[in-house]
N, C-alpha and C positions, 0 to 999 in steps of 0.2 A: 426504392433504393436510398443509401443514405451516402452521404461523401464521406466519410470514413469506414471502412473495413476491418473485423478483429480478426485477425491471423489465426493467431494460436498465444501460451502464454507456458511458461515452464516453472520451474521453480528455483532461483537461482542459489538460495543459502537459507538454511534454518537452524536457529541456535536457542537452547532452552538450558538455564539453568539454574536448579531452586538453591535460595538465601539461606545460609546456615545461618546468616544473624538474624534471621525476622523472628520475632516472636510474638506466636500465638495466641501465646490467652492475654495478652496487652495491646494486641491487634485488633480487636471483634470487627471493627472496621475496616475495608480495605479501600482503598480509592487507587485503582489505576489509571492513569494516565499513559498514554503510549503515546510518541512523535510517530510522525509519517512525513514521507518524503517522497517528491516523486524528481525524478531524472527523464527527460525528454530529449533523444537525440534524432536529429531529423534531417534524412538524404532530399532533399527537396530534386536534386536531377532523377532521381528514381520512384519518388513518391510513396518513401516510404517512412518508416519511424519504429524507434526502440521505447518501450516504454518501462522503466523499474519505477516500482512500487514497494518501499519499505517501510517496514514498522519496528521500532523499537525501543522497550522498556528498559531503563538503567537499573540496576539495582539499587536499593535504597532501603534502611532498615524498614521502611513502612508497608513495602512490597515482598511476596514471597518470591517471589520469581524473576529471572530477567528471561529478556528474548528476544530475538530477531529474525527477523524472515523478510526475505525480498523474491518478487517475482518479477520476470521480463516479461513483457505482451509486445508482439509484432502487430504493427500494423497498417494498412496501406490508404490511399487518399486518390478517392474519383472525382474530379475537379469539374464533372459534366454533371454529379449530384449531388455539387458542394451550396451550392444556393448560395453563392456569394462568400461561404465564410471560408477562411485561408485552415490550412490545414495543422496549423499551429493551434489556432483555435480547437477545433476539433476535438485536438491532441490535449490539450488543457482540464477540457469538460469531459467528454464523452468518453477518452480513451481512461482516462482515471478513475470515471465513476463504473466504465467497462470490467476493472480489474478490480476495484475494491474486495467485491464479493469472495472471489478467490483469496486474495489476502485473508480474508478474514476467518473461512475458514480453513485454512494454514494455520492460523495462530489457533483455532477454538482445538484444532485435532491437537498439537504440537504440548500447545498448555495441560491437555486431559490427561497425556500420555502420562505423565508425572505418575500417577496412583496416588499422589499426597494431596490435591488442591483442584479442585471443581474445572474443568475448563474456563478459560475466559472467553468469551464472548464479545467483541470489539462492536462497540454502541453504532448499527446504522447512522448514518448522518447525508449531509452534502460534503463529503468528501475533497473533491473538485475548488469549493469554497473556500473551505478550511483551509486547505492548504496554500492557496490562493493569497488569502489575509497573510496567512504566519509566513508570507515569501519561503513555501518550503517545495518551492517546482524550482527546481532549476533544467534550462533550456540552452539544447548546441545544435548549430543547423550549417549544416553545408551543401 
């Protein structure tokens, strides 16, 4: 057993919309960069936790596309198979490298849909990290 639990996860908002200013044959290169952010709210008398996960690319003449997508993941904390670590922690690593996958293909189906531009593909990584470094978790615990 592991001391955190993944519930379930839903899909809270997805938004996709192609750049009438990009242009293509001045483009051959694309480099997208997408922010991601994750939101942690945390009933500690209940032991349990919300977790969103967002992605989103601005538009920029350099990008065809903007977009955004967020998903909620529940999730709950068994403190008898927590092995010491507090369930904040957990919640930091595990519950965000839990939901990554889903995000990602949200955005690969969302971006394909278009018929104009290849889906995008959001580059595996340490997720968890990332976001870690660029202070892009932010954390509410009652």
């Amino acid at each position: 057993m592991a001391g955190i639990s993944f519930i379930n996860y839903v899909v809270d908002a997805m938004y996709y919309k192609t750049n009438p200013h990009f242009d293509a044959e001045n483009n051959k290169e694309i480099f997208i960069n997408e922010e991601i952010f994750a939101d942690i709210d945390i009933d500690n008398e209940k032991n349990v936790a919300i977790v969103t996960l967002k992605a989103e690319l601005v538009e920029t003449n350099e990008v065809p596309f903007s977009f955004e997508a967020s998903i909620v993941g529940y999730f709950e904390f068994n403190l008898e198979e927590s092995d010491g670590n507090s369930f904040k922690d957990f919640l930091e690593t595990n519950a965000i490298a839990i939901l990554f996958p889903y995000l990602r293909s949200i955005v690969s189906e969302l971006t394909g849909k278009s018929n104009r531009f290849p889906s995008y593909n959001m580059p595996v990584r340490n997720i968890a990290h990332e976001l870690s470094s660029k202070g892009n978790i932010s954390i509410k615990e009652n």
